[in-house]
Every structure is written in C-alpha cells, then in structure tokens.
C-alpha positions in Angstrom: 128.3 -64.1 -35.2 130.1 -65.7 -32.4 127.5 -68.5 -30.4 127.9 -66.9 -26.9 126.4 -63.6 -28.5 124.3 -65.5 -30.7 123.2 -66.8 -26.9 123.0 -63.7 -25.5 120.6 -62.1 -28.1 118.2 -65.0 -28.2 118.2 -65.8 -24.2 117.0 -61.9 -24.0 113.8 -62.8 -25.1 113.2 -66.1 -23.9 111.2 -65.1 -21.0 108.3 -63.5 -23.2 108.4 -66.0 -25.8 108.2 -69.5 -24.0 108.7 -68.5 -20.4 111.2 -71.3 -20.3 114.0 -73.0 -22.4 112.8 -75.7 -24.6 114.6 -78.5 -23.3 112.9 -77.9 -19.9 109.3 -77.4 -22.1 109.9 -80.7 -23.9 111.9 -82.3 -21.5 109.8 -85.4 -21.6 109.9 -85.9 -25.0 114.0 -85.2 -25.2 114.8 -88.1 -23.5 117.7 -90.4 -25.3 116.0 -93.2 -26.8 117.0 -96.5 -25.8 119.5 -98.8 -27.7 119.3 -102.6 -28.9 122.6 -104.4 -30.5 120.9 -107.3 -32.6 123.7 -110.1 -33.4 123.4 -112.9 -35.8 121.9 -115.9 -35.1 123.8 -119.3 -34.6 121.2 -122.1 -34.6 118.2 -122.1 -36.7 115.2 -120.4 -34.6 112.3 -122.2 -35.2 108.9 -120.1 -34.8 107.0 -122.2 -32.1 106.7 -119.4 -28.9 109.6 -121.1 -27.4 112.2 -119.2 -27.0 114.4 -122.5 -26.2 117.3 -122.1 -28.6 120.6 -121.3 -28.4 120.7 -118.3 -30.3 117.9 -116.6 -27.7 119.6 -117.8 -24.7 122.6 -116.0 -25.8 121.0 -113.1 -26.9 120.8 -110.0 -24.1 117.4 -108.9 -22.9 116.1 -105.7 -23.0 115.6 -103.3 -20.4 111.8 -103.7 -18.6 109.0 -102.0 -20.3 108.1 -98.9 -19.0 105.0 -96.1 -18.6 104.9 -94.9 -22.3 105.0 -91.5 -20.5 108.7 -92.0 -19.0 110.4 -91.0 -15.9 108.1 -90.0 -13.0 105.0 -92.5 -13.7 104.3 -95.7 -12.1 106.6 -99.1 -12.6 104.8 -101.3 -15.0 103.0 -104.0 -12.5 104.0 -106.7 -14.9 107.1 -106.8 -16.5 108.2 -106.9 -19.8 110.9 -107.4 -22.2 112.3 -108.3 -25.9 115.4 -109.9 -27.5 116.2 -109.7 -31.3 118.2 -111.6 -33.4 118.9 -111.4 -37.5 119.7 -113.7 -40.3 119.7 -113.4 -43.9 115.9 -113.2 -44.5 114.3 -112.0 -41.1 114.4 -110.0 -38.5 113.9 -112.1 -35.1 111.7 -110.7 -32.0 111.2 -113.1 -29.2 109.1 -111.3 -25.9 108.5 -112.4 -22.4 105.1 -110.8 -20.9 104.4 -111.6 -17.2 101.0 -112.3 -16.8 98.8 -113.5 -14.0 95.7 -113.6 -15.9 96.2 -114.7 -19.8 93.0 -113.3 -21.9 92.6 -112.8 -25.7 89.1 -112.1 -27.2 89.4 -111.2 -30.7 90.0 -113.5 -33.3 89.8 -112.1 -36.7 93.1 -110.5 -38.3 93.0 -107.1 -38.8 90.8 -106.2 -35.8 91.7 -103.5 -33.3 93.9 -105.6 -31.3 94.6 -103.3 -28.6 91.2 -103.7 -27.5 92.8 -107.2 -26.0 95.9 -106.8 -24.4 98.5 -107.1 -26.8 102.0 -106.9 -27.9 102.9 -104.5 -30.7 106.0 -103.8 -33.1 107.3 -100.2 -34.9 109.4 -100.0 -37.5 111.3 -97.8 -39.5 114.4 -99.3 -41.2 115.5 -95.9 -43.0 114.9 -93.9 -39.5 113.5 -91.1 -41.1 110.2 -90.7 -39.2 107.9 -91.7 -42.3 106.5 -94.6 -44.0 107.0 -97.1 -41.4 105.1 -100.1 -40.2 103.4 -101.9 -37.4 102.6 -105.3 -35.7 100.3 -106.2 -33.5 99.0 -109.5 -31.9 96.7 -110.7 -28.7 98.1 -113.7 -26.8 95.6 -116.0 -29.4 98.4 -115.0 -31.8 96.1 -112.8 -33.8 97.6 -110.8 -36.4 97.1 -106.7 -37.2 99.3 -105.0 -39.2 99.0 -101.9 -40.7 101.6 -99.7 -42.6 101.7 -95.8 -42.0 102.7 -93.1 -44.1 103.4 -90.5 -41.7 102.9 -90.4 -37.8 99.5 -89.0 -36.7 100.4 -85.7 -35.3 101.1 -84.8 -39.2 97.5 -85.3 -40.5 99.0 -89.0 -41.4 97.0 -92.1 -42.7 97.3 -95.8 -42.3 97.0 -98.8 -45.1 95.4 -101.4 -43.3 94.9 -104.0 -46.2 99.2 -103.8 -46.0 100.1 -107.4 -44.8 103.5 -108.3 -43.4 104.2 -110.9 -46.7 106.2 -114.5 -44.7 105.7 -112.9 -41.2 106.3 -116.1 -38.9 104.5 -115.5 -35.5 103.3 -118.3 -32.8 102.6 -117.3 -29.3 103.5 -119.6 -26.3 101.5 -119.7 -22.9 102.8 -120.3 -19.5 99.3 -120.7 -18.2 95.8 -121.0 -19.3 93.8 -118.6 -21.8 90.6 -117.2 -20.7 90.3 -119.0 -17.4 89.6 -116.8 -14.5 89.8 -118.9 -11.8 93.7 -119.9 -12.2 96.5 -118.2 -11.7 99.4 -117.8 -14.8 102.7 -117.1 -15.3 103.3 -115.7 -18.4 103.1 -115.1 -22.4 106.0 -115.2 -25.0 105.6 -114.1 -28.7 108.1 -115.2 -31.0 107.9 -113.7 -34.8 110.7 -113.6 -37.6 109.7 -110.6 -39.9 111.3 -110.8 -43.4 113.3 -108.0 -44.8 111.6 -108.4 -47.7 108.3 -107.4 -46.3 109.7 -103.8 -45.0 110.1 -102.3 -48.0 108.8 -99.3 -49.7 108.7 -98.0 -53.6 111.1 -101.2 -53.7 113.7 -99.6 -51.2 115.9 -102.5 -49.6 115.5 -102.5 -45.5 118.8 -104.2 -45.3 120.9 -101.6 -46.2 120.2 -99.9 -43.1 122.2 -101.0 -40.5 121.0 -98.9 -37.6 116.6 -99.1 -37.7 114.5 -97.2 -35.3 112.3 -99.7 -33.3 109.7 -99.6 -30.8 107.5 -102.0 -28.6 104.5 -101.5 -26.6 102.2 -103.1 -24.5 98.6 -102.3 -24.2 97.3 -103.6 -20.8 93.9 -103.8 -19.6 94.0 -103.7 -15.7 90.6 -102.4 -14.6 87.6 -103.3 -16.7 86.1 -100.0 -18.2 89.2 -97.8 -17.4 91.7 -96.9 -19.5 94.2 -99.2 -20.5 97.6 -98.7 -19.4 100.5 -98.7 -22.2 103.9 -99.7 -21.3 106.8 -99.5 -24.1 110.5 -100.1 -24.3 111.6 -96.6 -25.1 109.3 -94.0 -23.7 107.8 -91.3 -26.1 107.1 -89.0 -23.3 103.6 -88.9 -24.0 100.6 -91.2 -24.9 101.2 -91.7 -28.2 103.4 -94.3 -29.8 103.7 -92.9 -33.3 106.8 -90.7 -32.4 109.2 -92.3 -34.8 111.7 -89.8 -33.4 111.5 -91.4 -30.0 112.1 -95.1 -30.7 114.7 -96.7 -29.9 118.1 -97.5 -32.1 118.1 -101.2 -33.5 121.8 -101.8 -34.4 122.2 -104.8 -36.6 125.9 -106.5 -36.1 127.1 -109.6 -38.3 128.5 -111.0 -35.7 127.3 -113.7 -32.9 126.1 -112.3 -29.6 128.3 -110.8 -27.3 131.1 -110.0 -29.9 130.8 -105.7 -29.4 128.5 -103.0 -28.9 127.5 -100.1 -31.3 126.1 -96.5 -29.6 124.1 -94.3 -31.9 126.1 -92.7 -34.4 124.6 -89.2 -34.0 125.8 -86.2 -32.1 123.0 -86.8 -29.5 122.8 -82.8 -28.3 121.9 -81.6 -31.8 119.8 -84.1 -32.8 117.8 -83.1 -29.3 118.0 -79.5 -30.4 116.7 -79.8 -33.8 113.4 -82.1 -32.5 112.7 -79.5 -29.6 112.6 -76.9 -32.1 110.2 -79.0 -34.0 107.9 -79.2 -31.4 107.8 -75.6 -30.6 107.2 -75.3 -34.0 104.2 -77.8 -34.0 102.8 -75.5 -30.3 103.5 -72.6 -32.2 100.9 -73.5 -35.2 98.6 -74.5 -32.7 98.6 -71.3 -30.8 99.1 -68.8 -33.4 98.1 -70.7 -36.4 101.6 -69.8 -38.2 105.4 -71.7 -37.7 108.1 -69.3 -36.5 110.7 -68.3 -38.9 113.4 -67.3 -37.9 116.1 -68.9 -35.3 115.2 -65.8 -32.9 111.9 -67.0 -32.4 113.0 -69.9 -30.6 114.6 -67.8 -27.7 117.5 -70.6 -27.5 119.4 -71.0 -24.5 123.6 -71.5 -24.5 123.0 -74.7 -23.0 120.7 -75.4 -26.3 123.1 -74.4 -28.7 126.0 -75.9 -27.2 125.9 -78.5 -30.2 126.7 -75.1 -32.9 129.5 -73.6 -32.8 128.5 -70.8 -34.9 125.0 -68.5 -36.4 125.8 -69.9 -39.7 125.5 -73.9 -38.9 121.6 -73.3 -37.8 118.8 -72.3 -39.7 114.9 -72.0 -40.4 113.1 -71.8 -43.1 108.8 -71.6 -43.3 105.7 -70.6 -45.1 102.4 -70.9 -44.1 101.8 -74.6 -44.2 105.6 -76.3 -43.7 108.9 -75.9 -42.5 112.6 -76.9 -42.5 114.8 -76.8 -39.8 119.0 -77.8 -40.1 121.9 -77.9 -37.8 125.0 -78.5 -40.2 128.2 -80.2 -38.4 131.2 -79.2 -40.4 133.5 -81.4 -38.1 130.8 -84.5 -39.1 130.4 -83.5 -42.5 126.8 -83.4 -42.2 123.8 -81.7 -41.9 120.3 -82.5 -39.9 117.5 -81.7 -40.9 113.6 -82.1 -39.9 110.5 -80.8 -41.9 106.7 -80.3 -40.9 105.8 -84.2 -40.9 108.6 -84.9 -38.8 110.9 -86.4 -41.5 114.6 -86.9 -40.1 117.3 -86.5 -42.9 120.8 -86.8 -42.3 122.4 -84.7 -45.2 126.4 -86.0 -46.3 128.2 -82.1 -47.0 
C-alpha cells in the first residue's frame, strides 16, 4: 500500500482515537535531544575541582541548563553548564554551577543526595534505554551512585550497593560552604569516570562511540517547596529517567576543535517510533491493553513521512509487552522499541 493512502486510511480516524496527532500529544517529549562532541585530552587533568588545564580551557561548553520540562518554563535563575573530555581510562566531566549561596548538608555516601542541591550524571554507553547508571554529589563532594536496570516508568529497580570502582571526583568552591551571611560565586565538580566501571555482564563501554548522557541539577530555592530541576537536555517532563531523551555524547580521537559529529540516526523516525511508544504506555493506562495494530495509532502524513511504504512499519503486542519497528531499506536498518523502552538499532 502506497504511504499517502496508508495516510489517508489512518488520518480518518484520528479524530476519535486521540483527538490529535501524536507529535502534537507528545510534543514535549519529541524534542531533539541535545548533542556533546567529547575530544581527547592533551595534558594530563588532574582531579582537584579546578578546571585550570589546558585540555578544559580548550574544550567547548555546553549549552545552559534548562527547566527539565523544556521550552515554555522559566530560565534557570542560576546558570549551569558541563564540558567532557576522554582518554584511555576515563571519561572526564568538569561543571560550572553559579551559586550565590553554597550549602551541602549530607555527608554520608549513598544518601539521597538530591535532598542537598546537587549535581547528577546518566549514562548509558550502549544507548539502548536499559541498564544504565547514575552519579550524584552535593557541593561537600559526597558521593551517590546507583546503577538502574530499566527506567522507572517500566516497573524498573535500582542497585544501590553498585559503586562507580576508580571514580575520581573533588569539588571546588568559589565561596564559602554553609555561611549565610556571605555572598558566593560559584561551584565546579570535576570527576574522571573509568570505562571500566560502566560495564555490564562484562560488556566493554568503549566500543560505543556515540553514549546517551544526561545532567541535572536539583535546586533548592524556597525552603519547604519543591525543588526546582534544571538538566542539559530536557525530558519534557519531571522525570530524568527518560534514557530516550538524553543527549548524544560523541567520543572523537581527536584534540578539541578538530570536527563535529551529528547523531547518526534518521531523527523523524526515531521521533515516530518513541511517540508511538508513549501512546502505547497512555493506551495501557487508559484501557489496560497496548494497541496492536498500526491503525490504532491514527498516524498523520506528517508522522509517516520517515516510511515510505505499509510494509517498513509494524506492531506487534500481547497483553503485557510490545514491539514496535520502522525498517530503513535505504539505511539498511531497522528500529525498534519494546515495552521497557529498550532502543535497538537492527543491521538488515
């Protein structure tokens, strides 16, 4: 079947089944994710909260930090950003928090650090939306990590007693800590996480060369209100454990400035194939079952501009789990996302 019938079937019944298209449902959570090109370091970085070598002056900033939430909420009040850098054994993070009143509380690792404000880490070297990890740390330089193996929204657990073997982390203060009656400048964290740290059933983190990454901070601006949480790629909602919605991390052996790398993914099916995932995940919660068929979706020509053809999109589901794909002849691939929000990308 051709796609502009395919179009014209499904955009029939789009009005009684969503009442809009799902891009403009889950616009918020469509968004491109944000893109980092990490370069080699040329000057041993020494872990002190400095960020004073050459390597990091070099190395480009990342946009500001923004409402978790995305486009449309309010500017982070104080501003935020990262820079990354790679060698042989680690992964380099150096931040720069603006801060006009330093405070850290907690002092045992392995706390709830986001009860402080804090500075947090995601990663997922293989990108596939599972079995990924997290850092954490107050301006004390207090540690919390915790590996997860799935994101929440998919009934998914977390390993606390997982510790981040060799993580290097020291925290530098432009200010004073816990003194109220000064005015400061600003934090910096500065941590080398070692490759061999991220790995899982013994799978090598190095042989990724694009990661998915996030950062977030958790600020505390009004005693007893709710904190506010500002992150370098939004997620589009309050929730951080969106794998899917992280940014790219794009690991180049080369020294900073030498090129740029853009996500190697045809960007309008990848946003297809995760707006049908969440309209599968509303579906379950409204009718208690996952849709079935690619009818169900009521998909829009502007949604299916990314297949050319009936054939290169499909669903499959049973009561408790579901696969969708998008197959790219002229890529030689196929997508594909299940019920816990794993991401494969399928060589034909």
């Amino acid at each position: 079947m051709k796609r502009f019938l395919l179009g014209a079937v499904l955009m029939c019944i789009a009005s009684t089944a969503f009442g809009q298209s799902l891009f403009e449902r889950y616009k918020a959570v469509l968004t491109e994710p944000r893109s980092y090109n990490c370069f080699r370091t040329t000057d041993p970085i020494k872990i002190d909260g400095n960020l004073d070598e050459t390597s990091w002056a070099k190395a480009q900033s990342s946009e500001k930090f923004v409402d978790i939430r995305g486009e449309g909420y309010p500017i982070p009040s104080k501003p935020t950003t990262v820079k990354m850098l790679w060698d042989d054994e680690y992964l380099y993070i150096g931040a720069t928090l603006m801060e006009d009143n330093i405070v850290a509380n907690l002092t045992q690792r392995d706390t709830i650090i986001y009860y402080d404000n804090d500075f947090e880490v995601f990663l997922d070297p293989d990108g596939d939306g599972i079995r990924y990890f997290e850092i954490e740390n107050n301006a004390r330089g207090v540690i919390f990590d915790l590996l997860l193996e799935k994101p929440y929204r998919s009934n998914g657990s977390f390993f606390i007693p997982w510790n981040c073997e060799g993580l290097q982390l020291a925290v530098g203060l432009n200010g004073t800590l816990n003194k109220e009656d000064d005015t400061d400048a600003s934090w910096t964290v500065e941590m080398a996480i070692p490759f061999a740290a991220l790995t899982y059933n013994f799978d090598n983190p190095k042989k990724y060369p694009t990661w998915r990454i996030n950062f977030s901070r958790v600020q505390h601006l009004v005693k007893g209100q709710p904190e506010e949480n500002w992150v370098w790629s939004p997620t589009g909602k309050v929730d951080m454990h969106m794998p899917d919605r992280w940014g790219f991390l794009h690991f180049l052996d080369a020294p900073a400035g030498a090129r740029t790398v853009k996500p190697d993914l045809n960007m309008q099916a990848y946003k297809l194939l995760w707006a049908m995932f969440y309209a599968q995940l509303d579906n379950y919660k409204e009718k208690g079952k996952y849709m079935n068929s690619v009818a169900d979706f009521a998909l829009t020509d502007a949604e299916l501009s990314s297949v050319k053809s009936a054939e290169q999109l499909s669903v499959e589901a049973t009561s408790t789990q579901f696969l969708i794909k998008i197959t790219l002849p002229e890529r030689g691939e196929c997508y594909t996302v299940d019920h816990d929000g794993k991401f494969t990308i399928v060589k034909l």
